[in-house]
LOKOL-513789 format. One record per atom (N, C-alpha, C): chain; x, y, z; residue in three letters. Coordinates in pm, whole numbers, plus 50000, padded with zeros to 5 digits. Each point is the difference from the previous one (the first is absolute). Example, Ala and Ser with C-alpha at 12.3 -4.5 7.8 and 13.67 -1.06 7.14 Angstrom:
<nodes>
A:51319:49431:50780:Ala
A:49911:50119:50000:Ala
A:50090:50120:50000:Ala
A:49965:50105:49928:Ser
A:50082:50119:50006:Ser
A:49923:50109:50073:Ser
</nodes>
This chain:
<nodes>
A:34610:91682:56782:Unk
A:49896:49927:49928:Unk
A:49992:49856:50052:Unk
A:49882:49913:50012:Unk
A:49970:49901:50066:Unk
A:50043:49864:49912:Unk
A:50090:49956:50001:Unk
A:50054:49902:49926:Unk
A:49914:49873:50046:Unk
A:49999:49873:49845:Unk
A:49913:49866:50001:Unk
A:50141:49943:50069:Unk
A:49933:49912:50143:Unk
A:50103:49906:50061:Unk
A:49905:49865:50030:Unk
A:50110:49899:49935:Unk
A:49901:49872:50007:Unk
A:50096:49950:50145:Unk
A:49923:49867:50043:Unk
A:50048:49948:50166:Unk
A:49964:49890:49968:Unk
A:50088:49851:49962:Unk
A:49942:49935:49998:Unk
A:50058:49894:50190:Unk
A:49875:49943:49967:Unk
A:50021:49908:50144:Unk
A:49914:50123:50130:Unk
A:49949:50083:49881:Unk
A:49928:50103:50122:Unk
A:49908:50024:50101:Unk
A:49949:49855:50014:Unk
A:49945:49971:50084:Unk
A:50015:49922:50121:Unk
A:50120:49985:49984:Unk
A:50103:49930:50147:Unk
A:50026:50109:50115:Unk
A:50082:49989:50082:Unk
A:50023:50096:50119:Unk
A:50131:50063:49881:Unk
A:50091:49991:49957:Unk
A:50076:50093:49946:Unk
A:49947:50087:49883:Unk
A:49936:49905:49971:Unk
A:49978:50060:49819:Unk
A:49868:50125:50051:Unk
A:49912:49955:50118:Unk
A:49915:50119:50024:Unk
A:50087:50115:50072:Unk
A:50086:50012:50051:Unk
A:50089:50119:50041:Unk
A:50056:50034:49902:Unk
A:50050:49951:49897:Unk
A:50086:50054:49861:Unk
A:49860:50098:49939:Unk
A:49903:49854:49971:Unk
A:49901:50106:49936:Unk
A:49933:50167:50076:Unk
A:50002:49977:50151:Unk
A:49921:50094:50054:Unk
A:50105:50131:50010:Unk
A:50145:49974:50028:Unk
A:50094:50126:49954:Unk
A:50017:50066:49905:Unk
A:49961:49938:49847:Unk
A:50001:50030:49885:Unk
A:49832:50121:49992:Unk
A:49862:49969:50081:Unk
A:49932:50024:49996:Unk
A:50000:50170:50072:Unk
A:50057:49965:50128:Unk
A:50018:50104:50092:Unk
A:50100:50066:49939:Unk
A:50036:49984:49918:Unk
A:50150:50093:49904:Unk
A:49880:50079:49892:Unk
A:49879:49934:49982:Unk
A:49936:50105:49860:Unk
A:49990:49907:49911:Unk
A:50065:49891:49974:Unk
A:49980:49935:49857:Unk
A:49878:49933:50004:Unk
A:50005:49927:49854:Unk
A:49884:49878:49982:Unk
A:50044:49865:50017:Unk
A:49963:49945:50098:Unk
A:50070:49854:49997:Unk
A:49895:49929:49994:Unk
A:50027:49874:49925:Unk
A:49955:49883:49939:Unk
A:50036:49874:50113:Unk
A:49952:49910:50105:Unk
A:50022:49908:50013:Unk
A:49997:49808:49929:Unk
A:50117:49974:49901:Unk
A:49918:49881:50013:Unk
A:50057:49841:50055:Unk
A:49887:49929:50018:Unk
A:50053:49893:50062:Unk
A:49971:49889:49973:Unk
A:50019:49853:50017:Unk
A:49916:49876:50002:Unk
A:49914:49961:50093:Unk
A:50028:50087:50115:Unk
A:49817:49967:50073:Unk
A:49914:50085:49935:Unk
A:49846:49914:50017:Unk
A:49920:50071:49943:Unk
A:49966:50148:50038:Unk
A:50001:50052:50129:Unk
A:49989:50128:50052:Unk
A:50041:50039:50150:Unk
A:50032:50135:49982:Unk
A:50089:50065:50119:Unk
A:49965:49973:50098:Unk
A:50060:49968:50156:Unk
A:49924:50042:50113:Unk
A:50020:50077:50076:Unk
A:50059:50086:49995:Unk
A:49994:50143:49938:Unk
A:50013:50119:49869:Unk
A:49934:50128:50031:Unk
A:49990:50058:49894:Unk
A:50084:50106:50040:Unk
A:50084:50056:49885:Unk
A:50077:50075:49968:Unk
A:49895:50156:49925:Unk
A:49991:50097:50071:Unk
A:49874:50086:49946:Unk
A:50095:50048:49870:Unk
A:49893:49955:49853:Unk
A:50027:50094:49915:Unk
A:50045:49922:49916:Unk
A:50057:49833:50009:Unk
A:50090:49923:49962:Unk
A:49880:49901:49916:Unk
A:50079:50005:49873:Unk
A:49861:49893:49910:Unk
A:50085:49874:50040:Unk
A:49934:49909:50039:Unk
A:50030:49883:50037:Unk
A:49963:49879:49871:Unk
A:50100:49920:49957:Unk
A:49949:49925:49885:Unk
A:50048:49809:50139:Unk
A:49922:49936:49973:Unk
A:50061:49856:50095:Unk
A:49962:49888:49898:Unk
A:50038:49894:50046:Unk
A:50016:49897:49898:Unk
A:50041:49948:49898:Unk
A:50124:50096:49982:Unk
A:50090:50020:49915:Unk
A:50101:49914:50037:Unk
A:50019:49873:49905:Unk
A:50158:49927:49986:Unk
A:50112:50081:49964:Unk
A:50098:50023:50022:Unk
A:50082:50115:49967:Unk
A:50132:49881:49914:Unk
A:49929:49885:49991:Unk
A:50096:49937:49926:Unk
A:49936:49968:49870:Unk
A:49889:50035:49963:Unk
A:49942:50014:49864:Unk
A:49966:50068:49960:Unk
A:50063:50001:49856:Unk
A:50031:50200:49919:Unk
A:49836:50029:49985:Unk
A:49900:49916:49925:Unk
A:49891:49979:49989:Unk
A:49915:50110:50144:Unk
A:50040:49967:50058:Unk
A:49927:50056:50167:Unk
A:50057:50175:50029:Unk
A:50133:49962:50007:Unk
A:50062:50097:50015:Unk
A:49962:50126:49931:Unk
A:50019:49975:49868:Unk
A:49947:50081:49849:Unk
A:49894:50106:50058:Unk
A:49891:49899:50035:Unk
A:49890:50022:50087:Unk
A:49992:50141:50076:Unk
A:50057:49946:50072:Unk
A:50030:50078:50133:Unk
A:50083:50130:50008:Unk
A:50110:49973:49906:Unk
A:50049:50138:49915:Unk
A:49915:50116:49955:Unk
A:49912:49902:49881:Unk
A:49901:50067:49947:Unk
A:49927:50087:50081:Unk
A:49960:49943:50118:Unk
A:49860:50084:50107:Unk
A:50054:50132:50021:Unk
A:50193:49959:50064:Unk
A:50035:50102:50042:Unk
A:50024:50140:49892:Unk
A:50042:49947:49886:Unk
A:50050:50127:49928:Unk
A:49848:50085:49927:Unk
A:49901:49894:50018:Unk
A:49909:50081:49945:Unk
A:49929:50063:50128:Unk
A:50004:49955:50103:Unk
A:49992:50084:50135:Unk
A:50063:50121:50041:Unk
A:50115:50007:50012:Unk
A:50141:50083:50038:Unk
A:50047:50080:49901:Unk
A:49986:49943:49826:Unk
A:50085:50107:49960:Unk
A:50152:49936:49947:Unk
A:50042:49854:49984:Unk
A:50120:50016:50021:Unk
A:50063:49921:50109:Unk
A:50114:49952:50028:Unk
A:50087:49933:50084:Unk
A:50131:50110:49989:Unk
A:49999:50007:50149:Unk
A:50137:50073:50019:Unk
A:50109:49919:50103:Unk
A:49938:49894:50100:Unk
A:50058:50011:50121:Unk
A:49949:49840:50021:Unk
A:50062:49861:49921:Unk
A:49985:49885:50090:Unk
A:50023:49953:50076:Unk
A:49996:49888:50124:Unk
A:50087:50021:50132:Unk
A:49955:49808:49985:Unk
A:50009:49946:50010:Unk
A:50053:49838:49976:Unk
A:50025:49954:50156:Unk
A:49859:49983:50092:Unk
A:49995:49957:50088:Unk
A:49938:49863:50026:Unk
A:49923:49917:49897:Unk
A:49968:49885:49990:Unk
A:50124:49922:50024:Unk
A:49936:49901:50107:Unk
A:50065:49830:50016:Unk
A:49947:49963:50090:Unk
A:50112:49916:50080:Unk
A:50007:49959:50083:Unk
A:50079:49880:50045:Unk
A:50034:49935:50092:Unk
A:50070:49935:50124:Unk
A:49997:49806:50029:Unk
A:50094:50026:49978:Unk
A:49954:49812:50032:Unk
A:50140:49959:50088:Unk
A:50020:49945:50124:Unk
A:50110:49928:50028:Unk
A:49985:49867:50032:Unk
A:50149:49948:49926:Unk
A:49928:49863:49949:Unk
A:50183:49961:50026:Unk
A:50025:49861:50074:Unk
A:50165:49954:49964:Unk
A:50003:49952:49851:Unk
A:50092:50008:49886:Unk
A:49991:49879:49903:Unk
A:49942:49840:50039:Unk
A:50091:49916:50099:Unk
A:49979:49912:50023:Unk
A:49873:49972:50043:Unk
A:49925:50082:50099:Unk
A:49866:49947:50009:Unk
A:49903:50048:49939:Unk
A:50034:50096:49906:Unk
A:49840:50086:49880:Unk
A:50048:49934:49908:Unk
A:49911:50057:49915:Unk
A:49975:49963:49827:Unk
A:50077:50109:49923:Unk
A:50048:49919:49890:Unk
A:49988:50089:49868:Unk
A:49909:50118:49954:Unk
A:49891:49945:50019:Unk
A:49904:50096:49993:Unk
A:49988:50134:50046:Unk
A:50057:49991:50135:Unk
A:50015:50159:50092:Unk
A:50119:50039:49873:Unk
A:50076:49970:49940:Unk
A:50098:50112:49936:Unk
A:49921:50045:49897:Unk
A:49901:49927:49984:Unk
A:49900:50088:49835:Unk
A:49918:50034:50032:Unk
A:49966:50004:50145:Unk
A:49904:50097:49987:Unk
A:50056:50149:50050:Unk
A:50081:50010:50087:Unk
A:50120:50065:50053:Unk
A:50017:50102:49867:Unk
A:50051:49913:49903:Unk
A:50073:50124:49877:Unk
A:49857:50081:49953:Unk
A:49869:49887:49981:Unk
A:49860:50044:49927:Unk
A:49942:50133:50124:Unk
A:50025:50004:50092:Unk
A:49915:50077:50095:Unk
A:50120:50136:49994:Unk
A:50084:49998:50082:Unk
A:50140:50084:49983:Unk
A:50060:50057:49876:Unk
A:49996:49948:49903:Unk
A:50080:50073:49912:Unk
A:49873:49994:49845:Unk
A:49946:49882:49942:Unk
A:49948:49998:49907:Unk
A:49889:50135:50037:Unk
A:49951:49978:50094:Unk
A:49891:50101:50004:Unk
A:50070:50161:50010:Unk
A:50101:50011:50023:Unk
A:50084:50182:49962:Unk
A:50046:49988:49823:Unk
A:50046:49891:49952:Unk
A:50043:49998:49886:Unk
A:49912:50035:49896:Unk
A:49873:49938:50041:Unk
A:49916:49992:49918:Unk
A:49949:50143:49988:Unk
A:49927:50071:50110:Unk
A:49896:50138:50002:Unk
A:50143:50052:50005:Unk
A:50111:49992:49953:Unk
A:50119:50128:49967:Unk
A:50007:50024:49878:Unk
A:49997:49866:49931:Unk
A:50011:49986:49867:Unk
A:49887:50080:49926:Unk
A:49879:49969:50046:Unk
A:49886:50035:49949:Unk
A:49980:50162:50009:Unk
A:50080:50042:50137:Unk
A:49971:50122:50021:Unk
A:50059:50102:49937:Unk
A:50108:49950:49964:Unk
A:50118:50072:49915:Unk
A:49980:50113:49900:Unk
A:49936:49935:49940:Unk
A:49969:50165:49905:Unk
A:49873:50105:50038:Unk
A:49959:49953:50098:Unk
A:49921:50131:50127:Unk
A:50097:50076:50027:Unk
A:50114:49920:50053:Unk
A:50087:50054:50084:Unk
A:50117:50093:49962:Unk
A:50043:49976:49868:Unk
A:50098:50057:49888:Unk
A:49912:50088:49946:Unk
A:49881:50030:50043:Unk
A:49921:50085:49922:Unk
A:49956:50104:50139:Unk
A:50062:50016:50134:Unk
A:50005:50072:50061:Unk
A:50115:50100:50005:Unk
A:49943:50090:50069:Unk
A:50127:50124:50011:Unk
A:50121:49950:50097:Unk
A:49961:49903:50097:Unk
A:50071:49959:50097:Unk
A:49932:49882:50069:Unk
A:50036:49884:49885:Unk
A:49977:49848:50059:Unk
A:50058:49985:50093:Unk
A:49942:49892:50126:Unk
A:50057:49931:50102:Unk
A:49952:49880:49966:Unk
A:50109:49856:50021:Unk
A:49989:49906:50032:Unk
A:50058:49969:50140:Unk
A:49917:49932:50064:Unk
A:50050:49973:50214:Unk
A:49952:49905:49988:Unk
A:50092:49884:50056:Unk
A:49996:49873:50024:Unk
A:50024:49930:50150:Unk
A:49915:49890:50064:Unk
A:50042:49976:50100:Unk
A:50103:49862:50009:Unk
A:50111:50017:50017:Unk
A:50101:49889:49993:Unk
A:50033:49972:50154:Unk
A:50079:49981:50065:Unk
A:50019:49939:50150:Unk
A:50154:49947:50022:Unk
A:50045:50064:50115:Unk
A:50111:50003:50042:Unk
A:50022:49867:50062:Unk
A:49913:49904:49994:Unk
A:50046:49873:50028:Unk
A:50019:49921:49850:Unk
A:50003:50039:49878:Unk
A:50075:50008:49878:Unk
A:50125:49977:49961:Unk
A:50071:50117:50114:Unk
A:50102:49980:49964:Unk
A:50107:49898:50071:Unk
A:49969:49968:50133:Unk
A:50039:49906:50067:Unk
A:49887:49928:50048:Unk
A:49940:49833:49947:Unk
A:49941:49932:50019:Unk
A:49972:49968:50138:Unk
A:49941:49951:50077:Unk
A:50004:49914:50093:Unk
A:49923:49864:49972:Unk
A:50036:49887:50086:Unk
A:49915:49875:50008:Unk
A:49830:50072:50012:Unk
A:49974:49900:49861:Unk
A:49894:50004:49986:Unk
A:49911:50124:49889:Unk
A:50096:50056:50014:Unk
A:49977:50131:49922:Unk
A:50041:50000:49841:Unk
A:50039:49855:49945:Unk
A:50055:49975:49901:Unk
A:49876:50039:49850:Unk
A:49898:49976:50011:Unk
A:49944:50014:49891:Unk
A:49966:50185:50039:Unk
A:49963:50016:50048:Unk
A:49951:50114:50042:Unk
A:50096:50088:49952:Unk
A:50134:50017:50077:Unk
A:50097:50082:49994:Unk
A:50034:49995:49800:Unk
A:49986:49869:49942:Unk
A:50058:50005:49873:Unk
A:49906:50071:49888:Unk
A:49852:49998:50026:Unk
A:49921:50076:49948:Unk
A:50001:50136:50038:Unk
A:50028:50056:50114:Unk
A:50027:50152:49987:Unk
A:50161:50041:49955:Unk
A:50090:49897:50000:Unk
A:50153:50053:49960:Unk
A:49935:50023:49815:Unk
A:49898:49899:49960:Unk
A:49958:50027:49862:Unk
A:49945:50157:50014:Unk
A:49931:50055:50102:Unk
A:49929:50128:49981:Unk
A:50123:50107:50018:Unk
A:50097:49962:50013:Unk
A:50115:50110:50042:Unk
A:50134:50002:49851:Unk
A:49974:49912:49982:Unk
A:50061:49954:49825:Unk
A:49898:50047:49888:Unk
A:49871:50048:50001:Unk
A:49918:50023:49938:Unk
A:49984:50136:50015:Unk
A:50029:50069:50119:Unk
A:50051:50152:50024:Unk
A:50099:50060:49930:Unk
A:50101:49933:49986:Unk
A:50116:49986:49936:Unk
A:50022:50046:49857:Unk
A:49906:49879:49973:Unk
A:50049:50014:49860:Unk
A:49893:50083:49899:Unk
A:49942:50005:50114:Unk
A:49858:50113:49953:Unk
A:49979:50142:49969:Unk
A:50095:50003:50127:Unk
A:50075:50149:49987:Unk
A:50127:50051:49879:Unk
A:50064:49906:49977:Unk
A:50084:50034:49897:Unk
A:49905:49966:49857:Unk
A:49915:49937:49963:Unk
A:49939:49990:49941:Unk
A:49879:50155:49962:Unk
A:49999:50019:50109:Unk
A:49924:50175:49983:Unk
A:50077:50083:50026:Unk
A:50135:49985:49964:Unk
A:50060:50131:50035:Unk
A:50015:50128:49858:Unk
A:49980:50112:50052:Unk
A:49977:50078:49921:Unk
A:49819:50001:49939:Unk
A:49948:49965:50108:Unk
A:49875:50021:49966:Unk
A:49913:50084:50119:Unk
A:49906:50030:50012:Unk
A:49970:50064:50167:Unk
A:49962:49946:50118:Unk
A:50054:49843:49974:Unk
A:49922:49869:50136:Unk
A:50130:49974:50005:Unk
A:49951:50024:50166:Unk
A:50133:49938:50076:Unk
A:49933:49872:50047:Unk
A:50080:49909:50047:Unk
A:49976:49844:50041:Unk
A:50113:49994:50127:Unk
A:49908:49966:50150:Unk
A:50069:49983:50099:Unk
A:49927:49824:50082:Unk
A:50119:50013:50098:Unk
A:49886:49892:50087:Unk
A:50014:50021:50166:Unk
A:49946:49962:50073:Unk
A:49983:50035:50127:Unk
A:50077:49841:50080:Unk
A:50050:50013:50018:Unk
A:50045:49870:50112:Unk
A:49945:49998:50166:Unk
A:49887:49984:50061:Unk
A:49957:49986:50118:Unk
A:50098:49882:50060:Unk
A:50033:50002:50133:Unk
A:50013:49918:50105:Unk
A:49876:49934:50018:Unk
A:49955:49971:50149:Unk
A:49838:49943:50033:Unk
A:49905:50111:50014:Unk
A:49903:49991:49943:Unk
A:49882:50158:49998:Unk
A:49894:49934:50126:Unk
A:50016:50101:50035:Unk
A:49869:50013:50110:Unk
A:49904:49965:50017:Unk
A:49898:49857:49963:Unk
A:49875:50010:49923:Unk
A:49916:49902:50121:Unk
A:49872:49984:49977:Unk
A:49941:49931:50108:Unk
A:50123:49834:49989:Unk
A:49979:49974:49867:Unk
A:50020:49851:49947:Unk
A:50152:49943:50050:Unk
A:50077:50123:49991:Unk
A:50126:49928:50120:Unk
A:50002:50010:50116:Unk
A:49920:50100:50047:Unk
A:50030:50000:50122:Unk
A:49902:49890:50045:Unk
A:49901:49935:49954:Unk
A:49962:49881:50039:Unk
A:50080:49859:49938:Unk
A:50042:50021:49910:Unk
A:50122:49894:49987:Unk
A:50182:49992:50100:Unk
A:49985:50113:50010:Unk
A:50126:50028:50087:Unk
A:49943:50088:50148:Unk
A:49924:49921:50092:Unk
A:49984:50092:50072:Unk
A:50109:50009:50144:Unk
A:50074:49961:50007:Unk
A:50121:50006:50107:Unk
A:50084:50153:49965:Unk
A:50029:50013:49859:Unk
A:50068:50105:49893:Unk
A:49979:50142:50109:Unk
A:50144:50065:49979:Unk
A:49958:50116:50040:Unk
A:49945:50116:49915:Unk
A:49890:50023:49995:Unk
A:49901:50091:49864:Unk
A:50116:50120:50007:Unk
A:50028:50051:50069:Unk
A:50053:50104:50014:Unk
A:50118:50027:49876:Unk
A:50040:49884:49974:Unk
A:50116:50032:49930:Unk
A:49947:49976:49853:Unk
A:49907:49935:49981:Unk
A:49926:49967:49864:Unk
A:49933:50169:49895:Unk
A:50042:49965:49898:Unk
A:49999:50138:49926:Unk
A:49795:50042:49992:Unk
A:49978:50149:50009:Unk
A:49840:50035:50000:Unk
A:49969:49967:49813:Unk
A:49876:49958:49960:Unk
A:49944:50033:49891:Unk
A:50001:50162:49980:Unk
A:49970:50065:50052:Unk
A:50033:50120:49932:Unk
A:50111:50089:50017:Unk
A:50098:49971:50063:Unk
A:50136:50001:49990:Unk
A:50035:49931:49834:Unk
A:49959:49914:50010:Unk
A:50036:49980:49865:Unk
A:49916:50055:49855:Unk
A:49894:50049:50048:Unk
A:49892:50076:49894:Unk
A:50140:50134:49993:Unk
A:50010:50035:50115:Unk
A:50092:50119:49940:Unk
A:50107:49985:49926:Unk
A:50082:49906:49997:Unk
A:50124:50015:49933:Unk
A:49981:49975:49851:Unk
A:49847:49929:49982:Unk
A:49944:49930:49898:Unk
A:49960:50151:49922:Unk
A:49933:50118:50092:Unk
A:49976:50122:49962:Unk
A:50107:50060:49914:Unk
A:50109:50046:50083:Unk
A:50137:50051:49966:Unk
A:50000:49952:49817:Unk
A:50054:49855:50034:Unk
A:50015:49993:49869:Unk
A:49950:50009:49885:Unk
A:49893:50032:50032:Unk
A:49865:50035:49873:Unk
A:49996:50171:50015:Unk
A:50040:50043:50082:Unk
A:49993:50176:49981:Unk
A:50084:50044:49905:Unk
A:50012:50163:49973:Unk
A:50121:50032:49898:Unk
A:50124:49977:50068:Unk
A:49985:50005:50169:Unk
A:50174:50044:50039:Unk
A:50093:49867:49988:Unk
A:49875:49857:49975:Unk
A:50046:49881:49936:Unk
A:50052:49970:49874:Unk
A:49994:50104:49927:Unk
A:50039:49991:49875:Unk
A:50126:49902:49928:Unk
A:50077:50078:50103:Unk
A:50144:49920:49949:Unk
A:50045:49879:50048:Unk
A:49906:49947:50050:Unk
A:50019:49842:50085:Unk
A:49894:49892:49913:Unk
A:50112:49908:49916:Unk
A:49929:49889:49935:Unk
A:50121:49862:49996:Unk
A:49937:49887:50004:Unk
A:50052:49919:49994:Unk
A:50072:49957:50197:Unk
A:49916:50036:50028:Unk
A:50039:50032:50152:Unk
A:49982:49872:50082:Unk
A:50024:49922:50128:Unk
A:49963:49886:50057:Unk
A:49984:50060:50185:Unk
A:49922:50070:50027:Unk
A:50026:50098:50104:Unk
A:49968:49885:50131:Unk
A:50020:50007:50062:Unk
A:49962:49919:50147:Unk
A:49944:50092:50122:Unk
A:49895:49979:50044:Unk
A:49920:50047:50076:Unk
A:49981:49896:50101:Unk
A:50080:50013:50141:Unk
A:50009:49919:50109:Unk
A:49974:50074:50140:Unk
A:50001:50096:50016:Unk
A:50034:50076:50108:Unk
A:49842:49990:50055:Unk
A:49971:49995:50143:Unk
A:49870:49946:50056:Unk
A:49964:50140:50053:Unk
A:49905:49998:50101:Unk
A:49907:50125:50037:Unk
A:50122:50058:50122:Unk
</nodes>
């Protein structure tokens, strides 16, 4: 049966491979995002854009479209953020709030909200994107890295928090992903070793299938390149 899977950030280069595997699997997926619209389309995929994912107000919203679209939430996947490298000494304060507001407020929030969609499935998934530069910082990577160690502490305690219910709560730890945007920021880099977007749609799959069942509270790392 074709399970409701929301994607948020689904209109980026990852979040459209998460969404388009979920699609090519049979389900109904929902993209939503804070740009106003895709540039690409995902066939089949109701697309909601302009959605703050840090205001419940919006969010609510956007929930709403989907469950009265779909049927229901079975399968969230928490791909909204994004990236800033910045030293302390020469950035602002500012990069750390927006860092936590983009990275983590925006999963906290459409989790929270989603929650009783999701406890009200036969087999909730929560999938989160956290980052293996988290767990060991580098220069520069200081606000960045501390807002996804928040998305990997929020896995955590999320999961024991639903335990004994039918949502499991995992997170994905990427190395560097493949995307136009680094490899034009890093273009010396050898791509080769940099992990595929849909390399990571799959593992993102796994854990939302049944044979994922017994895996929650998980911090998985996905590094291995083409």
């Amino acid at each position: 049966m074709a399970r409701s899977v929301i994607v948020t950030g689904g209109f980026g280069i990852l979040g459209e491979a998460v969404a388009q595997a979920f699609a090519d699997a049979g389900d109904k997926v929902a993209r939503i995002d804070f740009a106003p619209e895709a540039k690409a389309a995902v066939a089949g995929a109701l697309d909601i854009g302009g959605v703050d994912l840090t205001d419940a107000a919006s969010t609510e919203a956007a929930l709403d479209k989907v469950t009265a679209a779909n049927g229901g939430i079975d399968v969230l996947v928490n791909v909204a953020g994004g990236f800033t490298w910045e030293t302390l000494e020469g950035g602002a304060i500012a990069t750390w709030a927006k860092m936590q507001s983009m990275n983590l407020l925006t999963a906290a929030t459409i989790t929270q909200l989603a929650l009783p969609a999701l406890k009200a499935s036969a087999a909730g998934r929560i999938v989160s994107i956290g980052a293996g530069a988290a767990i060991k910082a580098g220069m520069g990577m200081g606000a960045y890295a501390a807002s996804k160690s928040g998305v990997h502490r929020l896995t955590e305690a999320l999961a024991e928090e639903l335990a004994g219910t039918s949502v499991t709560v995992n997170a994905i730890l990427p190395s560097i992903i493949d995307t136009p945007t680094n490899r034009a920021d890093m273009p010396d880099a050898d791509f080769s070793t940099w992990v595929q977007p849909g390399a990571i749609a799959e593992v993102i799959g796994f854990l939302a299938s049944d044979a994922g069942r017994s895996i929650t509270g998980a911090l998985i790392p996905v590094s291995r390149g083409s």
